[in-house]
N, C-alpha and C positions, 0 to 999 in steps of 0.2 A: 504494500500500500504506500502511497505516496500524498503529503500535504503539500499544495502550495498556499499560502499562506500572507494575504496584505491587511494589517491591522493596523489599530493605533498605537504600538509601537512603532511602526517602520515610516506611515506615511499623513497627510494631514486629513481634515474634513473636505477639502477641495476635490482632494487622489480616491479619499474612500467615496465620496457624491458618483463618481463615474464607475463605479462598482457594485452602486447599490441598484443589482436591476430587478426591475418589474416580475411578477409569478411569469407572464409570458418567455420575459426573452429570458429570464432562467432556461422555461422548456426548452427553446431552443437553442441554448446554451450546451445544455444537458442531453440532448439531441446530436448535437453535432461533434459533441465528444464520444459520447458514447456508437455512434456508425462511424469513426472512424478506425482503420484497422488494426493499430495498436493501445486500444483501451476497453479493457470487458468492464468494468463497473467505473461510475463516476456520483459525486452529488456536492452540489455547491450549497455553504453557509452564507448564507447574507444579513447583518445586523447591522447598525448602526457604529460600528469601531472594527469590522470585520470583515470581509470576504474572502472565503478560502474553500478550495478547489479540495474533495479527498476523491483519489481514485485508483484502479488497482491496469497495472500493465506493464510492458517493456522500457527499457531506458529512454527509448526514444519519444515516450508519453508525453514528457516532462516539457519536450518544445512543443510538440502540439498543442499541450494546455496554456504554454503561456502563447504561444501566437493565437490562439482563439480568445484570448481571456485580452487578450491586447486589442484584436478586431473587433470585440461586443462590447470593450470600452471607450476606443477612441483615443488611446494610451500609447503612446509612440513603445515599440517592442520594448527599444533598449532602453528609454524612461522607467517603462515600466518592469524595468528589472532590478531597478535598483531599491524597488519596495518590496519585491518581495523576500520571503523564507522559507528554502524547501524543505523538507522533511522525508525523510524514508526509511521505510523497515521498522525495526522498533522504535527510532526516534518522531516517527509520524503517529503512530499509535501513543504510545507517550505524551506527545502535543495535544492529540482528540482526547485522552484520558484530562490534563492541564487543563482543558479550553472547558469543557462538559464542569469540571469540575469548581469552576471560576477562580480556577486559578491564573490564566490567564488576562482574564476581565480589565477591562479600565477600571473598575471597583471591584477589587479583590474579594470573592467571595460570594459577589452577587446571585441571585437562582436566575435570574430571568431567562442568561443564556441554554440553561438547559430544556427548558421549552423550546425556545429555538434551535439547538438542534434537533428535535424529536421533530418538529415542525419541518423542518430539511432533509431529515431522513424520511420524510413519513411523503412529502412534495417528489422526490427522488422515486421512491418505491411505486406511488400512482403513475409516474411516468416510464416504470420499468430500466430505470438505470441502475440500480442494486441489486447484489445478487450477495451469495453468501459470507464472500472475506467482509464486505461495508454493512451487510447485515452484521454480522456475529461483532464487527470491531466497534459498530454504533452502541451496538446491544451492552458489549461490557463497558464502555464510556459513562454509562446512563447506570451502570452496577455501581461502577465504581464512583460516580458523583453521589448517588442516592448516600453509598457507604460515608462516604468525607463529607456529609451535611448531616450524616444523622449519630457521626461517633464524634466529630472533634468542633470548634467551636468556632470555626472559618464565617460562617452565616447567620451566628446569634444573632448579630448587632444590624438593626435593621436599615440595610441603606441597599441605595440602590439610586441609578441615574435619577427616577423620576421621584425619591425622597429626598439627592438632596439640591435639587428643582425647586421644592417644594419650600424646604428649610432657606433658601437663597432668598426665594418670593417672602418667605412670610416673615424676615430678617432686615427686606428692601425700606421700609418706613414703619413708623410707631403709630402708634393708634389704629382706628381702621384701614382694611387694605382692602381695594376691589381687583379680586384676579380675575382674568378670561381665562379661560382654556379652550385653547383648538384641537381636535380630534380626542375627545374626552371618553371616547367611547371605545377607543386600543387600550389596547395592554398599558403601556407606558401611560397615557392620557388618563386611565380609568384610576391610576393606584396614585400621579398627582393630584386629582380631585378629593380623593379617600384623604390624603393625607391633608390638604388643603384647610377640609374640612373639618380636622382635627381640631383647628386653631379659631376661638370663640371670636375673633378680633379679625377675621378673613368673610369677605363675603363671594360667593365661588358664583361666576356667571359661565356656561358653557354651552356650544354653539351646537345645534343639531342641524341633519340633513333627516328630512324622512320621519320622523318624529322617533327616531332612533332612541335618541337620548332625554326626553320627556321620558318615555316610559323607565329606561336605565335608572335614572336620577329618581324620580317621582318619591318623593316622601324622606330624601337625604338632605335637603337646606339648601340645596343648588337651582341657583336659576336657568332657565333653557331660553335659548333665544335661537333663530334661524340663521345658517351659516352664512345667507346672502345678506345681513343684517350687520356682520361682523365689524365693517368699519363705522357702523352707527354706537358700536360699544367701547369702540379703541380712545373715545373720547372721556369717555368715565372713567377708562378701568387705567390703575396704577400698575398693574403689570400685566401682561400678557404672555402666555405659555401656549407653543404650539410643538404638538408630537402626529402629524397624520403619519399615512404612507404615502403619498400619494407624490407626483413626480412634478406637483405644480407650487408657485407659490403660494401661502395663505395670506401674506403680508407684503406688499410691496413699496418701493418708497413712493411711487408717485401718489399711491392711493391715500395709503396715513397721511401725508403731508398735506392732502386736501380733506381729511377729515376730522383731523384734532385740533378743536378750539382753542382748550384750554391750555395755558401755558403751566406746565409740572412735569417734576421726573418722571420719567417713564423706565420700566425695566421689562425686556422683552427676551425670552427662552426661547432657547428654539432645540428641541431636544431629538429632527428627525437629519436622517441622512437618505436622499438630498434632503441639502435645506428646506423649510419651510417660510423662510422668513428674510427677506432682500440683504443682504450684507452693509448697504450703501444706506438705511433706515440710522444709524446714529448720527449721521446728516444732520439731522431733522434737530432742533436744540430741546433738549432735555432729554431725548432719547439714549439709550444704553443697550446694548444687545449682548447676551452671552448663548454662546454655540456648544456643543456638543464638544467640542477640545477645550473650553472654560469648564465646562465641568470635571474632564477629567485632571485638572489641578484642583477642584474643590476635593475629586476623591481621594486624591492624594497626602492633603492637608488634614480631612476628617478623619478617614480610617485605615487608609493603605496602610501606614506605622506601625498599626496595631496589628494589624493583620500579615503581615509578612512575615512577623516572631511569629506567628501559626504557621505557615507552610511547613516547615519539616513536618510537625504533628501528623498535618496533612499529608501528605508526602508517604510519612508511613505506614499510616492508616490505612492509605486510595493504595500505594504501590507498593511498598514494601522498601525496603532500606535504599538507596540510592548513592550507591559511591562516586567521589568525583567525577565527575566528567565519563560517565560509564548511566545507563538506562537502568532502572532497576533490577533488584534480582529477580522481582515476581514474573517481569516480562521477558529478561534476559535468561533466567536461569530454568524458569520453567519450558522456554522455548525449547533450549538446548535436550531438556529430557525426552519432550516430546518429536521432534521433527524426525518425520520419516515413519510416523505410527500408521496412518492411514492411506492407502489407495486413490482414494477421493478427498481432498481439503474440504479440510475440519474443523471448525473452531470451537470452543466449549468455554462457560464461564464456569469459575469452580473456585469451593472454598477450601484451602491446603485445610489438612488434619494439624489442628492443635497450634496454629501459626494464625488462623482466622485474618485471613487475608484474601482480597476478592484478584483474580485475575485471569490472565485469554492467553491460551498458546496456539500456535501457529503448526498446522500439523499436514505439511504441504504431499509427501508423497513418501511410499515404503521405500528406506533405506537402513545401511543398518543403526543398531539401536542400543545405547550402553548404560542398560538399566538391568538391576537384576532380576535374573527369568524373565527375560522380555517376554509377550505369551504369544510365538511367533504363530502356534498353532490359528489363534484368533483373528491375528494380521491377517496369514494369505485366505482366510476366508471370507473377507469381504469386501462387501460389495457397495457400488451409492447409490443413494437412499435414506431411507429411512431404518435402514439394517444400522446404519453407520452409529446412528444414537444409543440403538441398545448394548453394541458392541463397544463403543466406545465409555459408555457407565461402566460397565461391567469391568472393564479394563482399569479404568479410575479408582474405582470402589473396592474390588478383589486383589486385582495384582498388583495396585502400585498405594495401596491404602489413601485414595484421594479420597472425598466425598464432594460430587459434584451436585451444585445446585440449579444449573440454567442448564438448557442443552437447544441451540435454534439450528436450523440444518437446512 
């Protein structure tokens, strides 16, 4: 398996906007990697700090991916090579196990991304570009985060892009505070209104299409108003938050600029990628804009600190011991026992006996095998399929005293 990989570590809000594409042109993203004739599986991650390529094929995959990935963004090849990070073999699964687990996150820790990958693999699979190595390596990513959010302490402390959005707005002036919020009705938009709403001294206005969000809102403290409405509220409201999807703007300058009266600070979020909100709007006097790269300096300030003295915790908990500059031993060491077990590639997620440790070996093709009493009798009898699972327990469980608890095929 192989990651390519453009975040916000590597490049800005500018580099990741022409990366953030539509559910369409994913498919045909995803389409045109997967018929070409060095790639069996592929599936792209697209977030708002993120887009990254996992796919499984020959060495020669890797320029395929980046010239189609350069062609569907508009990214000059060699520009866009200087953002990226590849990954492969164990250190690519490693990365999906980090990324799943928020450990790599602009907010260390956060869950949100783990919805979206399952959302990316689940977009992937309707479209038939997954097959078993990005099944089985999805599958134990989403083991192994569930594990590292519910034994160690990475996700107590609750933050997250659209909390500390939230905390920003409700921090912006004393007394009372009138927010808007654009696209209130996503993920991001729905949990800064929650949060908004927390605060007795915040009065929370947010804009519906469809009477969407009347019904959503109905009975929480929030006012609805129509989305074609929006520059009749940019005059009242002391801040404005916008998080859609959508690839157009919600804010632009010419329109604020002919719609606010009144002369006072204004503080305006813009929490999507692409933008939702004109860049060229602090123009405008008393306006302020903060982008999705101001906050990840606010994550940094709030809880990354704190949170980075957890990653080993982490680290051992999700992987198992992690020597310098060396993959773990759960991926690296378990591989090695395993490879060459099965006829037909394999993957299995499984918890070691008495180590309780969640992890995936890689079990590509019968070769030999240097475990004691290999049970070679079992090897040359099978078959792919659905044989594969029960032979492969069995072999876990009796001959090598694993006990396994996932098995997808």
């Amino acid at each position: 398996m192989y990651c390519l990989s453009v975040s916000h570590k590597t490049s800005n809000v500018v580099v990741r906007k022409k990366l953030a594409f539509p559910d369409e042109q994913k498919k045909t993203f995803l389409d045109e990697l997967y018929y070409s004739e060095n790639i069996s599986e592929c599936l792209i991650l697209c977030t708002c700090n993120r887009t990254e390529v996992y796919f499984c094929g020959d060495e020669s995959s890797v320029k395929t991916v980046e010239t189609v990935l350069s062609d569907f963004s508009g990214i000059d090849f060699d520009e866009l090579k200087k953002y990226i990070c590849l990954f492969y073999g164990d250190r690519a699964l490693l990365h999906l196990f980090r990324v799943a687990g928020g450990i790599e996150s602009m907010v260390i820790g956060e869950d949100e991304i783990l919805g979206q990958l399952k959302r990316a693999y689940a977009f992937a699979k309707d479209n038939g570009t997954v097959a078993y190595e990005l099944n089985m390596c999805v599958q134990a990513a989403v083991a192994c985060a569930k594990k590292i959010k519910t034994e160690t302490a990475i996700s107590k402390t609750s933050v997250s892009v659209a909390t500390l959005a939230s905390n920003e707005a409700a921090k912006f002036k004393d007394g009372e505070l009138n927010v808007l919020v654009i696209g209130a009705t996503g993920k991001v938009g729905s949990t800064v209104v929650k949060n908004l709403l927390s605060h007795k001294s915040i009065s929370v206005t947010v804009t519906s299409r469809k009477h969407k969000a009347e019904t959503v809102f109905e009975n929480t403290g929030a006012n609805v108003i129509d989305y074609d409405k929006r520059y009749k509220a940019f005059d009242f409201a002391d801040c404005v938050i916008s998080a859609t999807s959508g690839p157009h703007y919600t804010v632009t300058y010419y329109d604020l600029k002919n719609n606010i009266k009144t002369e006072k600070s204004r503080l305006f979020i813009d929490l999507a990628v692409p933008p939702d909100i004109d860049e060229n709007i602090p123009k405008i006097s008393g306006v302020r804009l903060i982008n999705i790269d101001c906050i990840k300096q606010l994550a940094v300030v709030a809880v990354c600190a704190v949170r980075v003295r957890r990653i080993d915790r982490v680290q051992r908990v999700g992987f198992g011991v992690v020597p310098d500059g060396q993959v773990p031993d759960l991926v690296a060491g378990l591989r090695q026992v395993f490879t060459g077990f099965l006829c037909a590639p394999v993957k299995a997620i499984f918890r070691c006996a008495g180590a309780n440790l969640v992890a995936l070996i890689l079990i590509p093709c019968i070769s030999s095998i240097d475990v004691p009493h290999p049970p070679r009798s079992i090897l040359h009898s099978l078959h792919a399929g659905r044989q594969n699972a029960v032979f492969l327990h069995r072999i876990m469980q009796h001959d090598l005293g694993l006990c396994p608890v996932y098995t997808v095929l």
